[in-house]
VEXFI-634851 format. One line per field, with one value per residue: x, y, z of N, C-alpha, C in turn. Coordinates in steps of 0.05 Angstrom, whole numbers, plus 5000, padded with zeros to 4 digits. Example, Ala and Ser with C-alpha at 12.3 -4.5 7.8 and 13.67 -1.06 7.14 Angstrom:
// residues 2
n_east = c(5264;5257)
n_north = c(4886;4955)
n_up = c(5156;5142)
ca_east = c(5246;5273)
ca_north = c(4910;4979)
ca_up = c(5156;5143)
c_east = c(5264;5258)
c_north = c(4934;5001)
c_up = c(5156;5157)
***
This chain:
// residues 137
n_east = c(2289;2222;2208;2219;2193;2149;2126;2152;2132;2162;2180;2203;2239;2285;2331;2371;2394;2391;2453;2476;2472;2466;2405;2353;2294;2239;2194;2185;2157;2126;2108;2138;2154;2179;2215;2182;2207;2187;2151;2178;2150;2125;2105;2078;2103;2095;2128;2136;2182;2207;2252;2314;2355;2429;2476;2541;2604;2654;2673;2696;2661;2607;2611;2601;2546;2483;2445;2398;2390;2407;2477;2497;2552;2576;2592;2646;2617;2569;2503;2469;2407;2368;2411;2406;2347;2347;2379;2358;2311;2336;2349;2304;2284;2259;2299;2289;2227;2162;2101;2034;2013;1962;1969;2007;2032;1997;2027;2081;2077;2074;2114;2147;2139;2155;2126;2101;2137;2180;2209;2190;2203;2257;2270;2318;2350;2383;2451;2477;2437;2453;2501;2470;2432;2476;2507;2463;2463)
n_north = c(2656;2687;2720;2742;2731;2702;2647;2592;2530;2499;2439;2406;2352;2334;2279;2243;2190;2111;2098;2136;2187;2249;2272;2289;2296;2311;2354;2403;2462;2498;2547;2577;2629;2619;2628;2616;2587;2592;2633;2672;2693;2694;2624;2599;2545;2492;2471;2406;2375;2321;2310;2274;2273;2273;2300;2315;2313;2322;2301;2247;2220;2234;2200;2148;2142;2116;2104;2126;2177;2242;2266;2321;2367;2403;2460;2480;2454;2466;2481;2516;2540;2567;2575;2518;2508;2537;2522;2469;2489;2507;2466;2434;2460;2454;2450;2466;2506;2511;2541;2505;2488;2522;2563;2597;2658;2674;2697;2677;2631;2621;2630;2591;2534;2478;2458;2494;2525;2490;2470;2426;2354;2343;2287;2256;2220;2157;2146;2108;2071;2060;2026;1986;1972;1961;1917;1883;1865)
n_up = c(2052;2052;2101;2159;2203;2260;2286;2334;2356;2407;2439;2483;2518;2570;2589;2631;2603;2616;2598;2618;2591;2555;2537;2491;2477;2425;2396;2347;2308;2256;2221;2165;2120;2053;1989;1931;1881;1831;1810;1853;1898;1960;1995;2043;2083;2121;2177;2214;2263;2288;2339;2367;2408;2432;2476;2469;2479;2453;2389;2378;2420;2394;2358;2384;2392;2386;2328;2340;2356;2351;2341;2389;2395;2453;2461;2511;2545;2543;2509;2471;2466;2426;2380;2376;2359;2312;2281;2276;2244;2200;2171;2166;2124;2056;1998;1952;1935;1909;1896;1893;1823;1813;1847;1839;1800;1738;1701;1708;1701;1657;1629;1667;1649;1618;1575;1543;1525;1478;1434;1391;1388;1334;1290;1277;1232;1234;1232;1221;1201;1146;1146;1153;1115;1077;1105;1095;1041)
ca_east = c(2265;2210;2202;2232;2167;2131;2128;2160;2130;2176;2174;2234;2240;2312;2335;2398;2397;2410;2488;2486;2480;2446;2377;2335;2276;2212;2179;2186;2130;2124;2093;2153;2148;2199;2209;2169;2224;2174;2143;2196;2126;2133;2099;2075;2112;2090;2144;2143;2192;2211;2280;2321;2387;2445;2490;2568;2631;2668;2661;2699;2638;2587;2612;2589;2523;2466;2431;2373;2399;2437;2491;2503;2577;2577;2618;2650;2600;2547;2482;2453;2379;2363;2422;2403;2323;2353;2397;2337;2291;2344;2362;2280;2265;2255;2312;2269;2204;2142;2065;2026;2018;1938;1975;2028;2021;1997;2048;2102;2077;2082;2146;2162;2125;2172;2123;2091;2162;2191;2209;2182;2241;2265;2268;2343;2359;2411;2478;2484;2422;2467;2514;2454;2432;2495;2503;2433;2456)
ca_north = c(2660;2707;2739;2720;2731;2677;2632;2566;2518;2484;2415;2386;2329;2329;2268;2221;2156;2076;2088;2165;2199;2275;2268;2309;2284;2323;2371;2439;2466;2519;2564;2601;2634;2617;2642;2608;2588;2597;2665;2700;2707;2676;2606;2584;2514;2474;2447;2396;2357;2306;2304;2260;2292;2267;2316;2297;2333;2316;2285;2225;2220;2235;2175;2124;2150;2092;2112;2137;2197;2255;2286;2350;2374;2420;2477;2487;2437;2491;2483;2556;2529;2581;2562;2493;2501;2556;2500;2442;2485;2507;2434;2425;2478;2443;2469;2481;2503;2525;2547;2492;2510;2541;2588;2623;2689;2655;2705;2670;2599;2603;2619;2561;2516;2477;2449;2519;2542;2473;2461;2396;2349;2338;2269;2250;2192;2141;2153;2071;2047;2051;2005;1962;1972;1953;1889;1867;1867)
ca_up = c(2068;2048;2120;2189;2233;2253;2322;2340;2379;2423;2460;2494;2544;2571;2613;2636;2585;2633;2591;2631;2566;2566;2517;2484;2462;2429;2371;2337;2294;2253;2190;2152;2091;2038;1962;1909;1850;1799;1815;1867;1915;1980;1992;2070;2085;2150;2190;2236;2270;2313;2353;2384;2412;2445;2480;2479;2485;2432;2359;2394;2435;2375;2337;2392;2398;2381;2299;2341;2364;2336;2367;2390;2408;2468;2465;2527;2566;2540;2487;2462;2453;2405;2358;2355;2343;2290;2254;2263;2221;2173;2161;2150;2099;2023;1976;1927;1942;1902;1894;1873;1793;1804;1864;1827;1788;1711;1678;1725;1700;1627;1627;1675;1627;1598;1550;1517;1497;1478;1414;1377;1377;1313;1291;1247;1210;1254;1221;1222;1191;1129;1153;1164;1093;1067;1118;1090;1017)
c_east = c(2252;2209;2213;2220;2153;2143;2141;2151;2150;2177;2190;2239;2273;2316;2366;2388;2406;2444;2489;2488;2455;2426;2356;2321;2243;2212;2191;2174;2130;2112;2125;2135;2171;2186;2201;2189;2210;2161;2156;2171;2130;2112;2100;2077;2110;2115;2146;2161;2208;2237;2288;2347;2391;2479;2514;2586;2646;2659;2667;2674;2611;2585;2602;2562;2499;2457;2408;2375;2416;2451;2498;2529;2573;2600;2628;2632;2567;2537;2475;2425;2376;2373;2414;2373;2329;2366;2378;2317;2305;2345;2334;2273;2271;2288;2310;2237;2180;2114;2062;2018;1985;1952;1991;2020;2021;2019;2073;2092;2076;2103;2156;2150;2143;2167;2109;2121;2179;2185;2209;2207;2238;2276;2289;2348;2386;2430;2484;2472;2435;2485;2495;2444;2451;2498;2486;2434;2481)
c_north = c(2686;2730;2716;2726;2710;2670;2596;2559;2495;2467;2393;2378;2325;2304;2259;2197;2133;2086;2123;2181;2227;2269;2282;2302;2311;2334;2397;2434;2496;2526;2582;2606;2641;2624;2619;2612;2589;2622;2681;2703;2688;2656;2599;2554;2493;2470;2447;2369;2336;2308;2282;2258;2277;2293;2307;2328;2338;2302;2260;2211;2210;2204;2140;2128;2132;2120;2137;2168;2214;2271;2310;2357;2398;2431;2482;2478;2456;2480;2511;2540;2535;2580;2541;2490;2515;2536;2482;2457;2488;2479;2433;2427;2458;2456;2475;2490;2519;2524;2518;2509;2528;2570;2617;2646;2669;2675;2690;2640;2597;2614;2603;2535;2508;2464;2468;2534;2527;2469;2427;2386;2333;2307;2260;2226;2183;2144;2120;2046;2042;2029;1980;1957;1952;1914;1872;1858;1839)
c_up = c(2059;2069;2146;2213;2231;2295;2311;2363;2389;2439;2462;2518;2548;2597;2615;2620;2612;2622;2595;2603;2570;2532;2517;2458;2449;2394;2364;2311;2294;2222;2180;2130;2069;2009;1951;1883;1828;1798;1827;1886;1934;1985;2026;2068;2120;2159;2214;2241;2285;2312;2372;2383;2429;2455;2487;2488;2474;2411;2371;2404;2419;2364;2351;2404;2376;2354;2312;2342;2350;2353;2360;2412;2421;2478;2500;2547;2559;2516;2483;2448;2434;2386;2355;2348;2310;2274;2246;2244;2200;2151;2142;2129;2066;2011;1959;1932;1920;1912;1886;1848;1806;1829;1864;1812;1769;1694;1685;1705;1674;1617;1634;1660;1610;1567;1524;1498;1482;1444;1402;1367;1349;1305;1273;1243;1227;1234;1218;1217;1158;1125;1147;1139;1076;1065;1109;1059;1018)
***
């Protein structure tokens, strides 16, 4: 992460599920600013994204919880909000992220250029069209 100021918007519907299950449905939306792997200069990345939590008690628990939903093991009958919007954006962020190319520094981009420093490939003779020579005679 380039810098760790910024806002999260937050929007979470919690109810009881028909099969009594705790649910947490909604959004989070936000601007970071992560490093740019081709320049080192930090790069503003949107993210938004939808949730749809299931609160258990155990992994036991987790593992019969319908595709839609993901679960979340509660320590001690307890959630810490703030840890888990903090893990849903980590999850979000890219693991690679850059500039588009016109945004980066241009000394930064022709070094990442892998076709200005790329040597013209060299073109050798198959080791086996002799064989084939041979075969042909």
């Amino acid at each position: 992460m380039a810098s760790d100021v910024g806002e999260v918007v937050v929007h979470l519907d919690f109810k009881v599920d028909e099969d009594r299950r705790y649910i947490a449905t909604g959004n989070l939306k936000s601007q970071v600013q992560i490093i740019c792997q081709r320049c080192l200069g930090p790069v503003s990345y949107d993210l938004d994204i939808d949730l749809s939590l299931a609160f258990v008690y155990d992994e036991d628990h987790a593992k019969k919880i319908p595709e839609e939903y993901d679960p979340v093991v509660m320590t001690n009958g307890e959630v810490v909000l703030s840890k888990l919007v903090e893990e849903e954006l980590l999850l979000a962020l890219p693991i690679v992220a850059y500039h588009q190319e016109s945004g980066c520094n241009p000394a930064a981009l022709k070094y990442a250029s892998s076709t200005d420093d790329a040597e013209d490939e060299v073109i050798k003779p198959n080791p086996f069209s002799i064989l084939a020579e041979l075969k042909a005679k």
